[in-house]
N, C-alpha and C positions, 0 to 999 in steps of 0.2 A: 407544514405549520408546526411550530413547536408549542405543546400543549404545558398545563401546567400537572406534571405526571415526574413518577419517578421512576428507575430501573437502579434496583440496589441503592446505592449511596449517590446515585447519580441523580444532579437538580434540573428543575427541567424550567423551561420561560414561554412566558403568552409572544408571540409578536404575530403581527397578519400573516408574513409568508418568508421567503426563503433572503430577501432581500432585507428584508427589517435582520432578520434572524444576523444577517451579513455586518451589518451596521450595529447590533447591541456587542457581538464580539468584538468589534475595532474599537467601539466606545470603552468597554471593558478591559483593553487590554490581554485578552484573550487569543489571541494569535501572533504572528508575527507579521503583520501588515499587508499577507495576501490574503486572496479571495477566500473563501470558507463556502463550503459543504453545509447546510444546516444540521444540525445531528439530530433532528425527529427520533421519537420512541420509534417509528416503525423502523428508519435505515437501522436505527441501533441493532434492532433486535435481529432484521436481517444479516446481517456481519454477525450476529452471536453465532443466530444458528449454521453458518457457513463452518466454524469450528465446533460445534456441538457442545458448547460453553453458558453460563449463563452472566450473568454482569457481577454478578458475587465472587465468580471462582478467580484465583489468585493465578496471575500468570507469571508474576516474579515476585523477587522483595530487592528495593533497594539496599545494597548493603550497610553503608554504614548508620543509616538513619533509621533502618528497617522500617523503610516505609512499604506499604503493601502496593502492589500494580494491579488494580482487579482486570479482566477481561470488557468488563464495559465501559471503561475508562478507553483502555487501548481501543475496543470498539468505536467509541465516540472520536475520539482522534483519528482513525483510518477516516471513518464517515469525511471529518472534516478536511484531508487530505487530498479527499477525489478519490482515494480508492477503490475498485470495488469490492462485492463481496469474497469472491472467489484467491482475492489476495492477503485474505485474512489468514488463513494459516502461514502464511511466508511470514507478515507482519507479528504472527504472534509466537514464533522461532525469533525471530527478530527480538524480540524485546527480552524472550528467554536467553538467550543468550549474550543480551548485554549484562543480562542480573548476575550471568554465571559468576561465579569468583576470580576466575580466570581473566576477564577482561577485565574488571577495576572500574568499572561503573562512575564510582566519585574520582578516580584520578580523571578520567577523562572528561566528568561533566566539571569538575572545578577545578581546574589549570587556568591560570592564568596565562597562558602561552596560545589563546586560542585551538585547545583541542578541538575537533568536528569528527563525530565518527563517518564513516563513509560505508556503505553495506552493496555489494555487488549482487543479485540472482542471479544463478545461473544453473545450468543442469538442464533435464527437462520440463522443469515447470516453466522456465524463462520464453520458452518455445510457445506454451500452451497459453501465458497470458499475451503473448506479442497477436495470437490468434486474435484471440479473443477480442482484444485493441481493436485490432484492423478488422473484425465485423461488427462489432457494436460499434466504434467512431467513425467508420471510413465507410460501412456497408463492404464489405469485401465478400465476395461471395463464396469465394476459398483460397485457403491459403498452400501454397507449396512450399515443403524445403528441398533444397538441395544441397551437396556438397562437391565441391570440384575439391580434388585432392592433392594436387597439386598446385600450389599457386605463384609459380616461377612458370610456369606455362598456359601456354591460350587452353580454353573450354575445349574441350572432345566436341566435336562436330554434333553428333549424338545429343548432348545435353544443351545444343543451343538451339538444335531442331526443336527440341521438348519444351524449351521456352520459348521460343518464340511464337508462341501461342498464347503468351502469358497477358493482359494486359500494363503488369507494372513488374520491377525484380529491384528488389531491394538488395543488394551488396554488400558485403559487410566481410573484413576479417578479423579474427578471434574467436575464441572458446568465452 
């Protein structure tokens, strides 16, 4: 339920639950016509504390408007994204570095040529949230990786013994 409460500069709204909350952002024009996440004081504060933030402190400045990006802001938008918490620090690299100078912030949000940024994870946090995914959403009770290092050739005998014991193997090539 979203209360009538503030964090920082952030406004907060009465509605009964998670579905009114759903309906006051699409009436508002407040999203971009999918589902929403309600952003309650408490998800908020949960995502703060995942990066040890508060909703005041500044995660960028837009540049040529210098507008400020606080942390509960971005907060409030992961909430309403589906996020979880544990993707907040990816999310809040993510916004630092669109602020950088280097990427051009305003060329790319005001082009008229349909600019879209596009942000790929990867490394080993991309591992740790796929985890995570697949026990919170799916109940997975553990996850295996492996790599076949070759992939111009069948599986080592070896590594298919090892899996097939698995009940599901997800496939995939690329870095």
């Amino acid at each position: 339920m979203l209360r009538r409460e503030t964090a920082g500069d952030l406004a907060a709204y009465e509605v009964e639950d998670d579905f009114e909350a759903n309906e006051l952002f699409q009436r508002n024009g407040w999203t971009d016509g999918l589902p929403i996440v309600a952003p309650t004081p408490e998800r908020v504060v949960w995502f703060l504390e995942a990066v040890g933030l508060t909703a005041d402190d500044e995660v960028g400045t837009e540049s040529v408007r210098q507008r400020r990006i606080s942390a509960g802001k971005v907060a409030v938008n992961a909430v309403m994204a589906g996020c979880l918490p544990t993707y907040m620090p990816v999310v809040v690299a993510i916004v630092q570095a669109l602020c950088a100078p280097e990427y051009s912030l305003h060329g790319a949000s005001s082009s008229t040529g349909g600019s879209a940024p596009f942000i790929i994870v990867n490394g080993p946090i991309r591992r740790q949230y796929a985890a995570e995914i697949l026990r919170e959403r799916y109940h997975v009770r553990e996850v295996v990786w492996r790599r076949k290092y070759d992939f111009s050739r069948p599986a080592p005998a070896a590594l298919l013994a090892e899996l097939s014991a698995c009940d599901a193997i997800i496939a995939g090539i690329g870095d």
